[in-house]
LUMNUVEX-656298 format. One record per residue (C-alpha): residue number from 1; x, y, z; residue in one letter. Coordinates in steps of 0.2 Angstrom, whole numbers, plus 5000, padded with zeros to 4 digits. Layout:
N
<r nr="NUM" x="X" y="Y" z="Z" rest="A"/>
...
***
This chain:
370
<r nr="1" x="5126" y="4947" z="5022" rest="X"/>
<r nr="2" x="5139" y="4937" z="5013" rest="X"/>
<r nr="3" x="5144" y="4920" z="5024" rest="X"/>
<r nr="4" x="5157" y="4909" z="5020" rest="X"/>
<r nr="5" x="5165" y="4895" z="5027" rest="X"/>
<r nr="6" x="5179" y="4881" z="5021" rest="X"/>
<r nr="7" x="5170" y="4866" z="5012" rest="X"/>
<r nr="8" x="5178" y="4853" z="4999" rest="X"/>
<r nr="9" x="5165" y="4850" z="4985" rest="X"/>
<r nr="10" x="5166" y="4839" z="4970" rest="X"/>
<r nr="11" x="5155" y="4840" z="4957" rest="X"/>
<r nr="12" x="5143" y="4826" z="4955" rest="X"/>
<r nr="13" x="5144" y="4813" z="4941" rest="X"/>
<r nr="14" x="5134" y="4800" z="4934" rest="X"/>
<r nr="15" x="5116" y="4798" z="4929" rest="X"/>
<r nr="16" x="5106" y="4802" z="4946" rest="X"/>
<r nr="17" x="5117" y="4820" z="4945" rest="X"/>
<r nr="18" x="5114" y="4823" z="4929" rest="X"/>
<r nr="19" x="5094" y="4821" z="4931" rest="X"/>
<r nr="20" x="5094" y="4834" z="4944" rest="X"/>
<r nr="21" x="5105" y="4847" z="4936" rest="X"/>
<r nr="22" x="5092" y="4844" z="4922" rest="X"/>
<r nr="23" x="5077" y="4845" z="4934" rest="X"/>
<r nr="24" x="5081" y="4859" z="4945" rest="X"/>
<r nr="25" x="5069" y="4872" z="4946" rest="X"/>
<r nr="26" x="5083" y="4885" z="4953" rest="X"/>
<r nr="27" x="5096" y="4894" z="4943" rest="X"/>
<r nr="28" x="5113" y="4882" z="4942" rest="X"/>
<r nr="29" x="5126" y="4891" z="4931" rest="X"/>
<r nr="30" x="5143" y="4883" z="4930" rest="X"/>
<r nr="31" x="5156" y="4898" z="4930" rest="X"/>
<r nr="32" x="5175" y="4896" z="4926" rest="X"/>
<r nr="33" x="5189" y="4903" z="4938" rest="X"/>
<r nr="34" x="5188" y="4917" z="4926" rest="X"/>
<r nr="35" x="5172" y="4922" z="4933" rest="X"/>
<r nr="36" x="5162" y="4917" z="4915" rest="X"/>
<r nr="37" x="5147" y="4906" z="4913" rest="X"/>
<r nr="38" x="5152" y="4890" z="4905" rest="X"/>
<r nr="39" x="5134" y="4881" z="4907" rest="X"/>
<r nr="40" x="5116" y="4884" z="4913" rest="X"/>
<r nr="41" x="5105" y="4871" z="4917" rest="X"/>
<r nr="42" x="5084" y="4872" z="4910" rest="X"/>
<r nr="43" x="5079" y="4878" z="4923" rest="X"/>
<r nr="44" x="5089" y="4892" z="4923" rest="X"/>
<r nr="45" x="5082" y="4899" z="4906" rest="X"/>
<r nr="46" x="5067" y="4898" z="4915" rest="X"/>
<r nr="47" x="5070" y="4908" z="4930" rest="X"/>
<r nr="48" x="5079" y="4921" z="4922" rest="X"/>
<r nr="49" x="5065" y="4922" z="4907" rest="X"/>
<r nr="50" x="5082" y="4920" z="4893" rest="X"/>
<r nr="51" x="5076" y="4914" z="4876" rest="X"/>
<r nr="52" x="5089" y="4902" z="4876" rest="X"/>
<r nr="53" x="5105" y="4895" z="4885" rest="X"/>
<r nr="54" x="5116" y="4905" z="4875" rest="X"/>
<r nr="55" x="5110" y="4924" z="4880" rest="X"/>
<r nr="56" x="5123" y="4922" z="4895" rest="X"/>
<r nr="57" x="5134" y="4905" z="4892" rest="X"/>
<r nr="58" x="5151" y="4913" z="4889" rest="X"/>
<r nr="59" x="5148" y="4932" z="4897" rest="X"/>
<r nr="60" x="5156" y="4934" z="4915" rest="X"/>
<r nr="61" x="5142" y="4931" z="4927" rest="X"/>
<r nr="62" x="5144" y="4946" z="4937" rest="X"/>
<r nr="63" x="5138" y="4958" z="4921" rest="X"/>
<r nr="64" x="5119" y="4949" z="4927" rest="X"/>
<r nr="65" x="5121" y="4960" z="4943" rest="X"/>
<r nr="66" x="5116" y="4977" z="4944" rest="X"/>
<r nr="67" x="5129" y="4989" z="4950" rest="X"/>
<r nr="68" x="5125" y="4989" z="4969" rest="X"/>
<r nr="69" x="5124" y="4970" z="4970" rest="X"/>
<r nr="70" x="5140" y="4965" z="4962" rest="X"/>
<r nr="71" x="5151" y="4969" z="4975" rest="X"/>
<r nr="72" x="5142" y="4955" z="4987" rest="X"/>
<r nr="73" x="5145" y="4944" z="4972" rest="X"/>
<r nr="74" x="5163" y="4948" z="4966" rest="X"/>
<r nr="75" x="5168" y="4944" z="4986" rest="X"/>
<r nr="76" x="5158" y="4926" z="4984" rest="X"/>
<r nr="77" x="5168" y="4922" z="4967" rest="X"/>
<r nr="78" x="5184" y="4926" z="4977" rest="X"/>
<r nr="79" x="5182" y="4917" z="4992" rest="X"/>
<r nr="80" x="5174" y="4901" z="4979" rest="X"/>
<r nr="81" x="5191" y="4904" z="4972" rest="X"/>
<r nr="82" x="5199" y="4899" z="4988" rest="X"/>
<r nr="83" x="5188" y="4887" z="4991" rest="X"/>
<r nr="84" x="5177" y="4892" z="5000" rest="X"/>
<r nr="85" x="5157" y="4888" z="5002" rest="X"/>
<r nr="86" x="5148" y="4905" z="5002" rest="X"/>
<r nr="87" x="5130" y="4912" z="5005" rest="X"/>
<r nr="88" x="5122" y="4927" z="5001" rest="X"/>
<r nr="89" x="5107" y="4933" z="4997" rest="X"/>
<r nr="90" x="5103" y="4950" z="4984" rest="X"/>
<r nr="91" x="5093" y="4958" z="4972" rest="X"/>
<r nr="92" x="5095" y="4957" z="4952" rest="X"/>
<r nr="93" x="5081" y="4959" z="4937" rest="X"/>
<r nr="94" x="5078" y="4945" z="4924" rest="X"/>
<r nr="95" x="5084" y="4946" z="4905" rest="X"/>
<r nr="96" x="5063" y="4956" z="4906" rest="X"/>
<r nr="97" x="5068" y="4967" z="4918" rest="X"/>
<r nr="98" x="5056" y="4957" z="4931" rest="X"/>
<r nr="99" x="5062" y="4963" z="4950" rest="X"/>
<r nr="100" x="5069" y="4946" z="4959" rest="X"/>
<r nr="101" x="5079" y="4943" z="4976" rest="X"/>
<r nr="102" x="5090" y="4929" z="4975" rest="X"/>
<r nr="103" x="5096" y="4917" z="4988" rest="X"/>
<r nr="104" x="5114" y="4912" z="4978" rest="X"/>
<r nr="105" x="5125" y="4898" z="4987" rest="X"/>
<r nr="106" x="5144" y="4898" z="4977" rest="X"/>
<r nr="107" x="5154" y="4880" z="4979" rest="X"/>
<r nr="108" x="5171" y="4877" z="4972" rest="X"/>
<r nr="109" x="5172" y="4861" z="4960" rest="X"/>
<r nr="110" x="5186" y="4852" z="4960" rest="X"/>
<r nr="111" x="5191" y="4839" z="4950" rest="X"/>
<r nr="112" x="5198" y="4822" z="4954" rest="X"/>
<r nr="113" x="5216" y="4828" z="4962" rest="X"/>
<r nr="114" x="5206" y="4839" z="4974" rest="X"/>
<r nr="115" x="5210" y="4858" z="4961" rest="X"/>
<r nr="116" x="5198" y="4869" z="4961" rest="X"/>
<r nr="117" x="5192" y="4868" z="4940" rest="X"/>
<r nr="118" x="5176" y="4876" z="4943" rest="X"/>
<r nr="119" x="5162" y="4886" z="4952" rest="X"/>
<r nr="120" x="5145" y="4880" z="4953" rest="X"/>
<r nr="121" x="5131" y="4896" z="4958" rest="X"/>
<r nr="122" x="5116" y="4889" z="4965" rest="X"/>
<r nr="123" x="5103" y="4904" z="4964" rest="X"/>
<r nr="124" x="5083" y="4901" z="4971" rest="X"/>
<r nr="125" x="5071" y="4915" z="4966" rest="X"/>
<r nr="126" x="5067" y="4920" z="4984" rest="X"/>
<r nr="127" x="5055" y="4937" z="4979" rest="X"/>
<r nr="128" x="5039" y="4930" z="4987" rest="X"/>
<r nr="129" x="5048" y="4928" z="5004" rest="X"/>
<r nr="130" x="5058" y="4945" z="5003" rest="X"/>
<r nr="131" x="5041" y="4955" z="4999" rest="X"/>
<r nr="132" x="5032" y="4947" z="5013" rest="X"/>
<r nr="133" x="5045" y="4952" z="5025" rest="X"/>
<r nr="134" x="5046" y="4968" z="5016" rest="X"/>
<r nr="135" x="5025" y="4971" z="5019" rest="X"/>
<r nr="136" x="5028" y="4964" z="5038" rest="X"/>
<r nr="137" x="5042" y="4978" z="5041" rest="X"/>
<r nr="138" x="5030" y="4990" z="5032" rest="X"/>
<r nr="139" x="5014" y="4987" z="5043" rest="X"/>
<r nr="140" x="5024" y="4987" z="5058" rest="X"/>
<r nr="141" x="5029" y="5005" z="5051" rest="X"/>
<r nr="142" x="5014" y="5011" z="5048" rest="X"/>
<r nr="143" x="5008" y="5004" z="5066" rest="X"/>
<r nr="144" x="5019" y="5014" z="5074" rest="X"/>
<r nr="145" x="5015" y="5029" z="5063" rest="X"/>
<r nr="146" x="4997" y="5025" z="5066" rest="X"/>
<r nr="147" x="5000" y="5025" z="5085" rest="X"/>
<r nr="148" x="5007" y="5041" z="5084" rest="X"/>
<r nr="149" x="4993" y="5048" z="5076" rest="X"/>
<r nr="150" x="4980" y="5042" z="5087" rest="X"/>
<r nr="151" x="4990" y="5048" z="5102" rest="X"/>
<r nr="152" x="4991" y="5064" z="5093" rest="X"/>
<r nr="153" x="4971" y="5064" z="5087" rest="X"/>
<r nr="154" x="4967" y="5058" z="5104" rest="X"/>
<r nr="155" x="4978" y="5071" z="5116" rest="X"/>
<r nr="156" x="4970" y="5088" z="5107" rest="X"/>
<r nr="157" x="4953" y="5084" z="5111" rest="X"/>
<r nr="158" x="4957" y="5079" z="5129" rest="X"/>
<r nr="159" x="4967" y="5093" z="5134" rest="X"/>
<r nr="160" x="4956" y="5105" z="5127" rest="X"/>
<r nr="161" x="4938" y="5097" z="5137" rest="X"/>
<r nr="162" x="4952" y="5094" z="5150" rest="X"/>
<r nr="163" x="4954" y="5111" z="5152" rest="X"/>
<r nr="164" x="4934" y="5116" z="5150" rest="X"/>
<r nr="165" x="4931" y="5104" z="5162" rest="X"/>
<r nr="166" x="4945" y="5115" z="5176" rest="X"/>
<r nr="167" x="4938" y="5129" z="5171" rest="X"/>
<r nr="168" x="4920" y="5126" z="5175" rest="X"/>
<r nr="169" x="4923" y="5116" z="5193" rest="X"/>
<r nr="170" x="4936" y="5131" z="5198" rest="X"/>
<r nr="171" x="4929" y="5146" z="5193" rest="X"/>
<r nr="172" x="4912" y="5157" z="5193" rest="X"/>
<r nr="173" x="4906" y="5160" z="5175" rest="X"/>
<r nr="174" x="4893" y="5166" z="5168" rest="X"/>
<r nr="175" x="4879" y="5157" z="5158" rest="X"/>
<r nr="176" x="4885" y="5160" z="5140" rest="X"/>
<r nr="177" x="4904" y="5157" z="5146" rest="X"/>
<r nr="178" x="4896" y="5143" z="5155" rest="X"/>
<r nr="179" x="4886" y="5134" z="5139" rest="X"/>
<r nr="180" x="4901" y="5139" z="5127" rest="X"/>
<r nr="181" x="4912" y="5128" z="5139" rest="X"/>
<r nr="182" x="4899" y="5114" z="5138" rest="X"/>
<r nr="183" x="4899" y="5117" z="5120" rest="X"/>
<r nr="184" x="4917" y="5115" z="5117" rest="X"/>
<r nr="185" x="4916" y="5099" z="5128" rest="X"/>
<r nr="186" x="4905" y="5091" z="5117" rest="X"/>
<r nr="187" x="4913" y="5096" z="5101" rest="X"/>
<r nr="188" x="4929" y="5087" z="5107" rest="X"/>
<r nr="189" x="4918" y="5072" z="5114" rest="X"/>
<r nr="190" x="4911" y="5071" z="5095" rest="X"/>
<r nr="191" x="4926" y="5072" z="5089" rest="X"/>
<r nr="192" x="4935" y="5058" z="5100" rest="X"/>
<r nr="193" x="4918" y="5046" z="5098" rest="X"/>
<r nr="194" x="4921" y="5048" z="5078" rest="X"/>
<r nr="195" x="4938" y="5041" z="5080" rest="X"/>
<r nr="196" x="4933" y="5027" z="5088" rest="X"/>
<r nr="197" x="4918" y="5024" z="5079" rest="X"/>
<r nr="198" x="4931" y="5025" z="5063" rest="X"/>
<r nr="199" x="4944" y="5009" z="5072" rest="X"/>
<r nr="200" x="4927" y="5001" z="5078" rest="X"/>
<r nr="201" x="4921" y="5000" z="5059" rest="X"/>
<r nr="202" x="4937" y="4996" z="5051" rest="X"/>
<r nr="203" x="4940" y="4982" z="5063" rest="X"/>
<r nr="204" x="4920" y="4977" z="5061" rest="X"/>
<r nr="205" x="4922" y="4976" z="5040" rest="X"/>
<r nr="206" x="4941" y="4966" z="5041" rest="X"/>
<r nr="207" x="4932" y="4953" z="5052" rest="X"/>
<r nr="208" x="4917" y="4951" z="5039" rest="X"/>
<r nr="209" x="4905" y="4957" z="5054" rest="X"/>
<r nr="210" x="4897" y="4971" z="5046" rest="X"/>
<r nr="211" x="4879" y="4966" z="5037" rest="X"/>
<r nr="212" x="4872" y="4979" z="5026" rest="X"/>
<r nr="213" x="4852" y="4982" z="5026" rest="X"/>
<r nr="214" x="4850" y="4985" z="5011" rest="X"/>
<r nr="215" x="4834" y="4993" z="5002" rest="X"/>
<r nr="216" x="4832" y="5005" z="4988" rest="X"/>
<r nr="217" x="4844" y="5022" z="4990" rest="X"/>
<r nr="218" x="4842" y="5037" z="4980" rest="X"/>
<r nr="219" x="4860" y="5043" z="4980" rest="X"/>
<r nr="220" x="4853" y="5061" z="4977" rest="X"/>
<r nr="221" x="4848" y="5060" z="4993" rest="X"/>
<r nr="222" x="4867" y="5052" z="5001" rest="X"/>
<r nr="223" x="4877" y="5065" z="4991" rest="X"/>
<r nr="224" x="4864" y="5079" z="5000" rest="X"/>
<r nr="225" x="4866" y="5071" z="5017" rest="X"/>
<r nr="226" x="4884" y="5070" z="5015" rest="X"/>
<r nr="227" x="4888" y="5089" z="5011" rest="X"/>
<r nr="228" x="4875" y="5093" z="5024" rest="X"/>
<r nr="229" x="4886" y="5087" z="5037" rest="X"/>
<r nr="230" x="4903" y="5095" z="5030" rest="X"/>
<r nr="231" x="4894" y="5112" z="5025" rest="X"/>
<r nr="232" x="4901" y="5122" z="5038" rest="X"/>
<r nr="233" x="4918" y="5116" z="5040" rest="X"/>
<r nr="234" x="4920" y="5119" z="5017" rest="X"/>
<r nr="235" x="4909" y="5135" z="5022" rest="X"/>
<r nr="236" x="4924" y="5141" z="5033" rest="X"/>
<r nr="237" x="4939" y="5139" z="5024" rest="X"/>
<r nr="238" x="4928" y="5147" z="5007" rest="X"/>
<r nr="239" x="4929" y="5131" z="4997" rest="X"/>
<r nr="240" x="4918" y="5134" z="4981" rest="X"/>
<r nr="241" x="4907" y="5118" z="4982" rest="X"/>
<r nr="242" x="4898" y="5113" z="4965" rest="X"/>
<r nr="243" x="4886" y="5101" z="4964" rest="X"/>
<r nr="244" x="4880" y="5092" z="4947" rest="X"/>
<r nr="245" x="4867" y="5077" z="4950" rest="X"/>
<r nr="246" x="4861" y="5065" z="4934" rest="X"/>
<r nr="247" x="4843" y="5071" z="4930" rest="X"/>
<r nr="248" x="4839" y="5050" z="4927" rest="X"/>
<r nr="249" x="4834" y="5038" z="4941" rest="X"/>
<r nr="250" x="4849" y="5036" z="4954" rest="X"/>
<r nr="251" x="4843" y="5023" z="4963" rest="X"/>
<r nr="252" x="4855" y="5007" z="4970" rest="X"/>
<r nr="253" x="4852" y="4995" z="4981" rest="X"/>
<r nr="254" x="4862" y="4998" z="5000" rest="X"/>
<r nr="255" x="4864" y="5002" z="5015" rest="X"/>
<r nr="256" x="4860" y="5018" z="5016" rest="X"/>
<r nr="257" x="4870" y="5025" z="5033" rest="X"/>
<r nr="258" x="4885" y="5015" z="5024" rest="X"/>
<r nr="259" x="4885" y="5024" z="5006" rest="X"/>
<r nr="260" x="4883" y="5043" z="5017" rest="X"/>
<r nr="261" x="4898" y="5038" z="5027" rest="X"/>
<r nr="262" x="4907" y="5033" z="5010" rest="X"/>
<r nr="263" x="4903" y="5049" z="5002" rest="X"/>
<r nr="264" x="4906" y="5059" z="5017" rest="X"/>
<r nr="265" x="4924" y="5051" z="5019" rest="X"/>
<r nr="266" x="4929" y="5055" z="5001" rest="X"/>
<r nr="267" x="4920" y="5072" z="5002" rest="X"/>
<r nr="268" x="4927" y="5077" z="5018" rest="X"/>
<r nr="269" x="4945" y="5072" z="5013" rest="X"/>
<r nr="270" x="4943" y="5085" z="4998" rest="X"/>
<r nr="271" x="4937" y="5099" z="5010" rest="X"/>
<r nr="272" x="4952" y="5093" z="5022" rest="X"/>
<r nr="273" x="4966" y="5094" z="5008" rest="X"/>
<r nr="274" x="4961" y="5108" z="4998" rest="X"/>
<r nr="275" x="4967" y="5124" z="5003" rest="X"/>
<r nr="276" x="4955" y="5137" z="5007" rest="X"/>
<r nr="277" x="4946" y="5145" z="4993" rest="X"/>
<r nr="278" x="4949" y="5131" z="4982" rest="X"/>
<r nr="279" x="4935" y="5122" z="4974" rest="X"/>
<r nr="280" x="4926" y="5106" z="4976" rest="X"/>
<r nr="281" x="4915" y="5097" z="4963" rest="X"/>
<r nr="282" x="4905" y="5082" z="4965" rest="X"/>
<r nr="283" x="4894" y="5075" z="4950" rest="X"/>
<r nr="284" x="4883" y="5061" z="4949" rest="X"/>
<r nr="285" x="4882" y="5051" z="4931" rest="X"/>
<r nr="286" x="4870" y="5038" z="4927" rest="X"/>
<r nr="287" x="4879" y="5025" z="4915" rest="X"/>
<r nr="288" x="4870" y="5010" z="4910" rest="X"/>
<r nr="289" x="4868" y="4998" z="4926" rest="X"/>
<r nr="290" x="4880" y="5010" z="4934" rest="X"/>
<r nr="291" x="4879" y="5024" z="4946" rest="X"/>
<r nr="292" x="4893" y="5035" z="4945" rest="X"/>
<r nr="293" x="4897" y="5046" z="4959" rest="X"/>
<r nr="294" x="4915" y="5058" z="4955" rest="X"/>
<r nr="295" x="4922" y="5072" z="4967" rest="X"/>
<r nr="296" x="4935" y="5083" z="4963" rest="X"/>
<r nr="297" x="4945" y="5097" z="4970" rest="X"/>
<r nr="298" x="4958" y="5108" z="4970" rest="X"/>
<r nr="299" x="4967" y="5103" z="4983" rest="X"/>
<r nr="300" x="4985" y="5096" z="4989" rest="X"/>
<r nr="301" x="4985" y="5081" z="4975" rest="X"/>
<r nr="302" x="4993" y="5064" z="4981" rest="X"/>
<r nr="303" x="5012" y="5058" z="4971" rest="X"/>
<r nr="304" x="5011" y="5047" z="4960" rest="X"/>
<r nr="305" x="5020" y="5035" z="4969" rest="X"/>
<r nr="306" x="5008" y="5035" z="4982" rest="X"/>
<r nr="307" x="4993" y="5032" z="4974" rest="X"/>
<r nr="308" x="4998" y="5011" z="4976" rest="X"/>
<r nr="309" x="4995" y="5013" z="4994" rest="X"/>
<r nr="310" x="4980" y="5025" z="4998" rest="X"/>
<r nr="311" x="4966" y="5013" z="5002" rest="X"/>
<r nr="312" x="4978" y="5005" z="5014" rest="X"/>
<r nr="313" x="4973" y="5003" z="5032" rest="X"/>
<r nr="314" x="4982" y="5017" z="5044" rest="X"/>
<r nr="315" x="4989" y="5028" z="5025" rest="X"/>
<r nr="316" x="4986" y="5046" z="5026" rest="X"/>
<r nr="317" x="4983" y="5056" z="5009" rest="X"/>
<r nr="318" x="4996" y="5071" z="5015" rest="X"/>
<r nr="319" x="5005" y="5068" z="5029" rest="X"/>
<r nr="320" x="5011" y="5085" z="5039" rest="X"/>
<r nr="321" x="5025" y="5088" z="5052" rest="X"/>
<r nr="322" x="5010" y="5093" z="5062" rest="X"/>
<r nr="323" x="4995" y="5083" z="5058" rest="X"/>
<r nr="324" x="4982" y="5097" z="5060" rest="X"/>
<r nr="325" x="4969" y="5089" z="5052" rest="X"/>
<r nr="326" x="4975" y="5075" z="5045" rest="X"/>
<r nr="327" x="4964" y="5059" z="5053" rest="X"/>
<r nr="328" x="4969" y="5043" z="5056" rest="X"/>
<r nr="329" x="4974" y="5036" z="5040" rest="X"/>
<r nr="330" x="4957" y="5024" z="5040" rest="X"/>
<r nr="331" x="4944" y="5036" z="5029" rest="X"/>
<r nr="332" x="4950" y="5028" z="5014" rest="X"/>
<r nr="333" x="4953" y="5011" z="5017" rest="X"/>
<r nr="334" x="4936" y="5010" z="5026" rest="X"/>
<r nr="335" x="4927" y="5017" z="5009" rest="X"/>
<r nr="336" x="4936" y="5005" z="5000" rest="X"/>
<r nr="337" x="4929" y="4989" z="5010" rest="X"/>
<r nr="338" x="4911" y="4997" z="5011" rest="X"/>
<r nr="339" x="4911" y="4999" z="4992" rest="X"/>
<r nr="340" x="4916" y="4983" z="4990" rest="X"/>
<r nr="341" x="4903" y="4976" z="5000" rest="X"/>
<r nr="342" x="4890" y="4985" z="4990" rest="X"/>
<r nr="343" x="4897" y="4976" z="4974" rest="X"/>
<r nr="344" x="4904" y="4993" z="4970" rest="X"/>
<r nr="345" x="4921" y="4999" z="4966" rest="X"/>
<r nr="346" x="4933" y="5015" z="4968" rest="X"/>
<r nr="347" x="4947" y="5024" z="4961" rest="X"/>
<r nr="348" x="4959" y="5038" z="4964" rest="X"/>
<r nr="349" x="4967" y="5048" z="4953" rest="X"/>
<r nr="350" x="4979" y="5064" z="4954" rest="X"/>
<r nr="351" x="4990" y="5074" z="4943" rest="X"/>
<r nr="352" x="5003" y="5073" z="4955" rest="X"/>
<r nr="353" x="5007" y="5084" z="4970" rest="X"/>
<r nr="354" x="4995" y="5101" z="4969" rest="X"/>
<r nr="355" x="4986" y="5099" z="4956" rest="X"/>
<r nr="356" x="4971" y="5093" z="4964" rest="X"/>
<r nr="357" x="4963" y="5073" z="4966" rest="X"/>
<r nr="358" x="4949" y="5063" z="4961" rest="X"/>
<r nr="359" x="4939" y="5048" z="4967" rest="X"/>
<r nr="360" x="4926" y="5040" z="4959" rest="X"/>
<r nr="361" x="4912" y="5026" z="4965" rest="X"/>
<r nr="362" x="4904" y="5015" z="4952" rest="X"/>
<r nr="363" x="4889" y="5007" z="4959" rest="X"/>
<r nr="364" x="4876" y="4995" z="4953" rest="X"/>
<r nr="365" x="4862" y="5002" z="4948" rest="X"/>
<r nr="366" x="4846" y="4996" z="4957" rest="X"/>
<r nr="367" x="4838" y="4987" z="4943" rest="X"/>
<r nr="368" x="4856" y="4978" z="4940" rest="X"/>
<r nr="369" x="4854" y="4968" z="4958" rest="X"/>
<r nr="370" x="4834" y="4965" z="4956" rest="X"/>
***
């Protein structure tokens, strides 16, 4: 927002003025009541990454600005005119193209019988601040989305094992009405008790508080374990589920609980974002002092633009008007950590929207860590 108020300034003279027009690390540009940029000071080059004074010395300053920030800048030239002192703060790219936020302050100068001769822009790269601000008002969003969610993630269950629970203290059923009731309850329990086992670990691995046990893990055996506990649910919506494991030794050095609830969380996303009947395929490489662990599928595919953000905490891969099926947001960001703490690392990769995804986890090889 542009401020101004009145203020008589002269430009400073003598020796002491000159060092620090020298020494500034901000951007001083000198700009004539034309609105053209008569003199830069070093530091200037600098900032705006020019090869030389000369790129911009003699060009009107608002050409530096893009389009939707030179308005802002045409009203502080203005009121410099009338002299006037004004702030304001917007965006424009170096002579690289390099995004910055500026912090600009416009004086008039006036010479010794008080007219106003000159203007003097003082800008300070203030990116560092503004994308901080930007990353608070961002994880305050997804706070509140993630809220949203776990209300939402949360109120199913309930109502349904609400409802189970009215039925069998109002009404006479029989036994296999009775023990499907019972069932359904603790389906929904399980479900509910996942959720917060999944806010439990995320919180547990941000605080450094989880120690792994580690000890020699076949991952033949995790990948196995893994499907085994998502079989029914790819089984139901017809997934074709292919599995191709590396015929040579497999083995890393881990917690083995950890790397099944790593390679469930990436499995089970495939089987909850492809659509049914697509396919599924996970493979297992063995690279030297690497175990490589890919799965693939068919499935929704993540926008390119997203694919910056999906290990972060509370981000969904698809999010849908109505959530069915969508989680918490914490899968991803959760395998990321427990990777990482195996020394590990993982990826994400997808053509764009519909055309499937992939995530891969690269994993020391036993022998690496002996």
């Amino acid at each position: 927002m542009l401020e101004s108020q009145c203020a008589t300034y002269f430009l400073p003279s003598g020796e002491i003025n000159a060092q620090l027009f020298e020494s500034s690390l901000d951007c001083i540009k000198m700009v004539d009541l034309n609105g053209r940029i008569v003199q830069i000071n070093p530091g200037a080059v600098d900032v705006l990454e020019l090869e030389s004074a000369n790129d911009i010395c003699g060009g009107p300053w608002l050409a530096l600005w893009p389009e939707e920030s030179q308005a802002i800048v045409s009203d502080a030239i203005a009121a410099a005119i009338r002299g006037e002192r004004t702030q304001f703060a917007a965006f424009s790219p170096t002579a690289k193209g390099a995004p910055r936020w500026w912090d600009v302050i416009v004086s008039p100068v006036r010479s010794a019988d008080g007219k106003i001769h000159q203007l003097m822009a003082v800008s300070r790269d203030v990116t560092e601040i503004y994308l901080a601000r930007q990353a608070l008002r961002d994880a305050d969003i997804r706070k509140d989305e993630f809220l949203a969610i776990l209300a939402h993630e949360l109120r199913n269950p309930l109502s349904a094992a609400g409802m189970a629970a009215t039925l069998l203290e109002t009404q006479v059923l029989d036994a296999n009405r009775t023990v499907q009731m019972g069932k359904l309850i603790g389906r929904q329990i399980a479900h509910m008790s996942r959720l917060v086992e999944d806010l439990i670990d995320i919180s547990r691995v941000s605080r450094g508080l989880i120690v792994l046990t580690r000890q020699p893990v076949d991952m033949r055996s995790v990948i196995e374990d893994a499907v085994e506990q998502l079989h029914a649910l790819a089984t139901e919506k017809g997934h074709t589920l292919t599995l191709r494991m590396a015929e040579t030794d497999c083995t890393v050095s881990g917690d083995r609980t950890r790397l099944v609830q790593v390679v469930s969380n990436i499995f089970g996303n495939a089987v909850r974002y492809t659509p049914a009947g697509g396919r599924i395929e996970i493979d297992m490489s063995r690279t030297p002092g690497s175990v490589v662990i890919a799965v693939s599928d068919t499935g929704v595919g993540i926008h390119a633009e997203r694919m910056a953000e999906l290990f972060g905490l509370f981000t969904q891969v698809n999010r849908t008007s109505d959530r069915n099926g969508s989680g918490l947001g914490l899968g991803l960001a959760l395998v990321q950590k427990l990777v990482e703490l195996h020394d590990g690392t993982v990826t994400g990769y997808s053509a764009g929207e519909g055309q499937g995804s992939v995530f891969t986890v690269t994993l020391p090889a036993a022998e690496r860590l002996a």
